[in-house]
C-alpha positions in Angstrom: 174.5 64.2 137.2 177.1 62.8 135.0 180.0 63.9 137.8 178.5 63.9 141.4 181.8 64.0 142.7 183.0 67.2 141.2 184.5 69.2 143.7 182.9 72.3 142.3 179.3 70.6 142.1 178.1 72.6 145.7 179.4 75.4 143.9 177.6 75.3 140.4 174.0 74.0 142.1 174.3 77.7 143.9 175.5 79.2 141.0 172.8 78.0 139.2 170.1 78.6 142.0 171.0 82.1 142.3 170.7 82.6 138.2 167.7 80.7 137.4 165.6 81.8 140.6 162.3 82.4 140.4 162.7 86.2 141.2 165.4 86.6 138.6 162.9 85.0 135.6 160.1 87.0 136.0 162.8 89.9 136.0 163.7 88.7 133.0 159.9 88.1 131.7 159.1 91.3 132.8 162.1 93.1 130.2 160.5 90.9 127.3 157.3 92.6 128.0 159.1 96.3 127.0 162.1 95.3 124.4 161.3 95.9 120.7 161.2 92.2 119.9 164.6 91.2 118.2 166.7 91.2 121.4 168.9 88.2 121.0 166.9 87.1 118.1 167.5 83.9 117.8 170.5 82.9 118.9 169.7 83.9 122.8 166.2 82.7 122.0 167.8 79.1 121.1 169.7 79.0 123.9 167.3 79.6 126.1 165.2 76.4 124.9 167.7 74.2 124.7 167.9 75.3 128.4 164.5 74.4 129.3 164.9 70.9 127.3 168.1 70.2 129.4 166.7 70.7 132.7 163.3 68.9 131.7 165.4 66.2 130.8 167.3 66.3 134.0 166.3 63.2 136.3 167.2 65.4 139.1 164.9 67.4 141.7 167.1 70.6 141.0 166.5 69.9 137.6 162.5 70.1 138.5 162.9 73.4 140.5 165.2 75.0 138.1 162.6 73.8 134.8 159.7 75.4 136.8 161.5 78.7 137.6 162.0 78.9 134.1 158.7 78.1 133.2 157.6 81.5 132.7 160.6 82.7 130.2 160.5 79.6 128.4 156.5 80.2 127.6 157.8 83.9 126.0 160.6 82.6 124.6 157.9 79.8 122.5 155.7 82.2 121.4 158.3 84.8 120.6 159.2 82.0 117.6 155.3 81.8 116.4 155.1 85.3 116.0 158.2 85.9 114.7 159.4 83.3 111.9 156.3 83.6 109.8 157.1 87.6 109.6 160.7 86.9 108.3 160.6 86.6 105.1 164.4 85.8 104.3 166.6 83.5 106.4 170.0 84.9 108.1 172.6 83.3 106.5 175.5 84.6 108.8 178.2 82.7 110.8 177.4 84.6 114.1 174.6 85.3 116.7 171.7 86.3 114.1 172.2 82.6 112.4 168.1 81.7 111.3 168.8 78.0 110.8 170.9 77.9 114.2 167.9 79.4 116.0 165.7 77.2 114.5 167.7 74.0 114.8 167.7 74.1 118.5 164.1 75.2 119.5 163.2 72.1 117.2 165.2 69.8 119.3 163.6 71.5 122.0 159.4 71.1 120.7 160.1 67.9 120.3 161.6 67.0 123.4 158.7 68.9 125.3 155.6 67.6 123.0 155.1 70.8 121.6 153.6 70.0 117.9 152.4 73.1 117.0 156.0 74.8 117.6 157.5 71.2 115.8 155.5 71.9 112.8 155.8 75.9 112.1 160.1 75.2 112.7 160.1 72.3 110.2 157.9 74.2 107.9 160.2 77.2 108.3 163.4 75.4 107.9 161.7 73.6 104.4 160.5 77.2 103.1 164.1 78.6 103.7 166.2 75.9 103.0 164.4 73.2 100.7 165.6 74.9 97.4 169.0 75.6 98.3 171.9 73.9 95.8 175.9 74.6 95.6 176.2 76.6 99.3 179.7 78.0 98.7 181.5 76.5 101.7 185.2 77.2 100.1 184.5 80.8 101.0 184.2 79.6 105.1 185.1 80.4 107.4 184.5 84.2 108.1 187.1 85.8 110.1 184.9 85.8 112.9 182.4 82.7 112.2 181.7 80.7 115.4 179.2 79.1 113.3 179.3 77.4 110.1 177.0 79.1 107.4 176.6 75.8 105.0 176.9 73.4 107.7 174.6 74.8 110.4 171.6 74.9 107.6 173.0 71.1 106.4 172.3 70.2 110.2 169.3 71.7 110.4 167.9 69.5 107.4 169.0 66.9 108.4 166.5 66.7 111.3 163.6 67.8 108.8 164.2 65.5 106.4 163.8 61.9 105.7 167.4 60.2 105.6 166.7 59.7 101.7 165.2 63.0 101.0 168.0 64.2 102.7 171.1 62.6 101.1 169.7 63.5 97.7 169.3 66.9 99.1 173.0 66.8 100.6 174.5 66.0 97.1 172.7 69.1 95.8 173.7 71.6 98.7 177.5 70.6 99.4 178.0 68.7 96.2 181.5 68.4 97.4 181.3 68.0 101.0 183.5 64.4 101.2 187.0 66.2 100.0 186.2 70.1 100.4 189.0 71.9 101.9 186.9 73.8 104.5 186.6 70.2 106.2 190.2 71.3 107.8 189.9 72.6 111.7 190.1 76.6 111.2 193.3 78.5 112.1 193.1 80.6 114.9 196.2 83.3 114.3 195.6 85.6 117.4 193.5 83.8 120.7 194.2 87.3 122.5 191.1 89.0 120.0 187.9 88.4 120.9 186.8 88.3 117.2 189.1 86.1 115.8 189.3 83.8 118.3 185.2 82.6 118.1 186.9 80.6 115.0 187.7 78.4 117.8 184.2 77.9 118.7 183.7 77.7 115.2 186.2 74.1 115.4 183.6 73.0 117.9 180.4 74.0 116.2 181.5 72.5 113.1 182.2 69.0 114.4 178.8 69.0 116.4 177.3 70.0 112.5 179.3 67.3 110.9 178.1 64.7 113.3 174.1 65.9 113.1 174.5 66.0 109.0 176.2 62.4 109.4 173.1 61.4 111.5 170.8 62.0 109.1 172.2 60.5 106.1 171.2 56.9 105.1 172.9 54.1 106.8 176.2 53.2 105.1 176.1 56.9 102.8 180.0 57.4 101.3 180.3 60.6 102.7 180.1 59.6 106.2 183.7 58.4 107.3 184.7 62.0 105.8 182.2 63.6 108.3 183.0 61.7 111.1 187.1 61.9 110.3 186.4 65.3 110.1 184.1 66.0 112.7 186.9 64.3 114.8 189.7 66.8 113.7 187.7 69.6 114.6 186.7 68.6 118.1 190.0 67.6 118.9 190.9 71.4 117.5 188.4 73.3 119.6 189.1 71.4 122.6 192.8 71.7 122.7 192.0 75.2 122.6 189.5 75.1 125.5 
């Protein structure tokens, strides 16, 4: 939509024709119905969501095709999250795939996008019975030597869409009492892009400055701390995608 030019586009619709096929999601429907339940639990999981809200959202008839093909996977996907978060009694707190406030930030973009209240409410109540009494995250020990995902700032992001922008600054101040001057606001150094471990810290460059723009986003208009998000949120962008 964005580039109807591309000289790849004939390319990527078939691509994408041949993936998301009707065939192939009931295929894929059909392993759910046999796997033990915590197959790409919930970072797959959230993925796959913010799939279905993308091609929802896509005022395209592709778009319409590809959203009902998915239909089916989408519906187990949903109802994998019911059943699941109110058995897990801890959140993950890790900088890689498992991540519980990553999984949960993007099938709550995607509830709300598709009207789905019931789904809306258990993630916010989730995210507020994990996260609500959190204080002092230790973000000087990021990254991880492997992190593609920012522990402190991926569950900062996800409050800030379950909070009021009030609620949420005073919360902010308790979480990542230093977040306007803390070191870990530098773009992470990637030593060796030939290893496939340490180079996800370049995903992590591009993770972070999506988080630093969501936690910026929910903060009260004219909040102090914002120009260091966005200044930083700019450096890591500009880190990741020199990479890229």
């Amino acid at each position: 939509t964005l580039f109807p030019e591309m000289p790849e586009r004939d390319e990527i619709v078939a691509g994408l024709r041949a993936s998301l096929s009707a065939d192939n999601i009931l295929g894929e429907v059909a392993y759910f119905d046999h796997e033990s339940g915590s197959w790409e639990r919930m970072y797959g999981w959230a993925w796959l969501l913010q799939l279905a809200a993308e091609l929802a959202e896509w005022d395209d008839p592709l778009g319409a095709e590809l959203a009902n093909n998915l239909a089916p996977l989408t519906a187990v996907i949903r109802d994998k999250y019911i059943d699941f978060l109110p058995r897990q009694y801890y959140p993950v707190r890790t900088g890689v795939h498992p991540n519980t406030a990553f999984g949960i930030a993007f099938a709550l973009d995607y509830a709300r996008s598709a009207g789905d209240e019931e789904l809306a409410t258990m993630l916010t109540e989730s995210a507020l019975r994990y996260y609500r009494d959190d204080a002092a995250c230790p973000i000087s020990w990021e990254p991880s030597g492997e992190d593609f995902l920012s522990p402190c700032l991926e569950e900062a992001a996800l409050m800030a869409r379950v909070l009021e922008p009030s609620e949420f600054a005073d919360w902010l101040g308790r979480f990542l009492p230093d977040l306007d001057h803390a070191e870990t606001l530098y773009p992470a150094t990637v030593s060796d892009r030939s290893d496939g471990k340490i180079v996800h810290l370049d995903g992590l460059n591009l993770s972070r400055a999506w988080m630093l723009e969501g936690i910026a986003s929910g903060l009260p208009a004219a909040d102090p701390r914002t120009p260091a998000l966005a200044a930083a949120a700019t450096a890591h962008r500009a880190a990741g995608l020199a990479s890229v």
